[in-house]
C-alpha positions in Angstrom: -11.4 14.0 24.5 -9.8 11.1 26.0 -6.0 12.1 26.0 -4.5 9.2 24.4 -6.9 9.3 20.8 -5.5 13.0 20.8 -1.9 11.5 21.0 -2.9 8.7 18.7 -3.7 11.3 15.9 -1.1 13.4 16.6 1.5 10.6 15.7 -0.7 9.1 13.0 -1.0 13.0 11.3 3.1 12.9 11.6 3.2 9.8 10.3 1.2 10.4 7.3 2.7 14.1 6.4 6.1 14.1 7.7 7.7 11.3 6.2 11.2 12.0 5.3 12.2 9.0 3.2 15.6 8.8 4.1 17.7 7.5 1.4 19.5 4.9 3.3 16.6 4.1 4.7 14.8 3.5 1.1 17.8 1.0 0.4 17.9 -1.0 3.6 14.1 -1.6 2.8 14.6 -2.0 -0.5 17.3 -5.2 0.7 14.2 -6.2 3.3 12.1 -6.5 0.7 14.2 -8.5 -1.9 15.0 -10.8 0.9 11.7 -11.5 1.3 11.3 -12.2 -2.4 13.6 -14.3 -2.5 12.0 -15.9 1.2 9.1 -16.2 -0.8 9.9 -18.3 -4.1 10.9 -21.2 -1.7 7.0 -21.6 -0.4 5.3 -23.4 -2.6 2.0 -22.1 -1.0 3.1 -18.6 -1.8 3.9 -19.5 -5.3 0.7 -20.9 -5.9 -1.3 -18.2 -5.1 1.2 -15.3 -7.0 0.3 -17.6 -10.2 -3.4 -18.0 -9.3 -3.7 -14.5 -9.5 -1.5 -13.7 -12.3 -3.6 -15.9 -14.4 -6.7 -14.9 -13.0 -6.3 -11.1 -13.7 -3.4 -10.8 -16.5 -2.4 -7.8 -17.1 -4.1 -6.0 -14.4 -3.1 -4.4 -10.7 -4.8 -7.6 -9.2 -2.6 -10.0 -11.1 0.5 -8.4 -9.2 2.3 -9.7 -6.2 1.9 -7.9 -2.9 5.5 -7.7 -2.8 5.8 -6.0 -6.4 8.4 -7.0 -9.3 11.9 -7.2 -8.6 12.7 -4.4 -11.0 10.4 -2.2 -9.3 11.9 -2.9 -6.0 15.4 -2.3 -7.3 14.8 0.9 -8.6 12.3 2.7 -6.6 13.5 6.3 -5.5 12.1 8.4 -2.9 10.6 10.9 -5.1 8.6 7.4 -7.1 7.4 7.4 -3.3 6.3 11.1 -2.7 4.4 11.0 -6.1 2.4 7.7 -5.2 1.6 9.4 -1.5 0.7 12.8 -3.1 -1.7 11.3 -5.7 -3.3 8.6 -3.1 -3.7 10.1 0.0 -5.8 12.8 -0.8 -8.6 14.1 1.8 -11.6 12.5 -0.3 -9.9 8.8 -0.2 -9.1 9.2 3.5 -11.1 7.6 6.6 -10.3 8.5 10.4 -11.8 6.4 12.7 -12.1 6.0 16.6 -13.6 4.0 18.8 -14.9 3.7 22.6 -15.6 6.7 24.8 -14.8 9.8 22.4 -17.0 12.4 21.1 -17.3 12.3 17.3 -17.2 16.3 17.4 -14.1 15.9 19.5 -12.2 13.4 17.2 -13.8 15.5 14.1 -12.3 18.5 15.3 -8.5 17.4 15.9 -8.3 15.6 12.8 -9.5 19.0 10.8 -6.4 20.8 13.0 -4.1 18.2 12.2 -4.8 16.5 8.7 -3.8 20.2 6.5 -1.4 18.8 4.5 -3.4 16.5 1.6 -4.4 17.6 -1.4 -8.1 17.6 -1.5 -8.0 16.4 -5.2 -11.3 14.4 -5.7 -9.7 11.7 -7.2 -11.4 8.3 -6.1 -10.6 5.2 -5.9 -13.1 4.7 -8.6 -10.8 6.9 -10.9 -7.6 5.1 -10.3 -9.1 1.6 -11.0 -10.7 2.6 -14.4 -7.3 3.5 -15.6 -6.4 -0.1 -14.9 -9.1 -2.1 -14.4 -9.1 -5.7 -12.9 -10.8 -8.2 -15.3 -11.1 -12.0 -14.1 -9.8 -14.3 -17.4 -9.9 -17.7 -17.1 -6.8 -19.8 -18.0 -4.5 -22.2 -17.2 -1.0 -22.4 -15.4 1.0 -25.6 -15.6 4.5 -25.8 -14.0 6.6 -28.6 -13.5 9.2 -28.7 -10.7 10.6 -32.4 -9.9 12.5 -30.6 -7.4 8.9 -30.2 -5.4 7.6 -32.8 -2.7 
């Protein structure tokens, strides 16, 4: 196997099991992100589209921002983080893939020796979204801002 896929998925493995989640770390993100937030609210494009979907799936995951709520932001904690990654990246939600001049049994093989450290809880995707699933409602969203072009 082509050296560099067997590097790739040797960083990608670390990546994905090794995190350490510094806490300092955690908070200079954290600022990142609330930056951004605040980035955000001045593009009216942006905007547009957080309400679109808001109003389109109240209530539900796909009425969220990307970006999350504030008060999520602020107090995330690094073990809110370990619990989302032990739950979601389980072995039955995971695809490895690779492309151009490997051998499938090759690829197949090193992620088998590297990937150990997921749970292999069949929880799917399917599972997670019944617990909150997205429902198109129709509705309306009027806001004024004379402040706007």
């Amino acid at each position: 196997m082509e050296k560099d896929v067997t590097k790739s998925l040797d960083i990608l493995a670390d990546i994905l099991q090794n995190s350490r989640f510094d806490e300092r770390r955690i908070e200079r993100e954290r600022d990142v992100i609330l930056r951004e937030m605040k980035e955000i609210e001045e593009v009216p494009e942006e905007v547009i589209f957080d309400h679109l979907h808001a109003t389109a799936f109240q209530y539900t995951p796909l009425g969220r921002t990307i970006l999350g709520l504030e008060k999520n932001v602020k107090t995330i904690t690094k073990a809110h983080l370990e619990h989302y990654i032990s739950t979601h990246y389980t072995t039955p939600r995971m695809v490895i893939s690779a492309a151009g001049a490997v051998k499938h049994e090759d690829v197949v093989e090193q992620v088998k020796k590297l990937f150990t450290n997921f749970s292999s809880e069949p929880t799917t995707a399917a599972q997670l979204v019944a617990k909150e699933p997205a429902v198109f409602t129709g509705s309306e969203v009027r806001i004024i801002d004379d402040d706007l072009p």
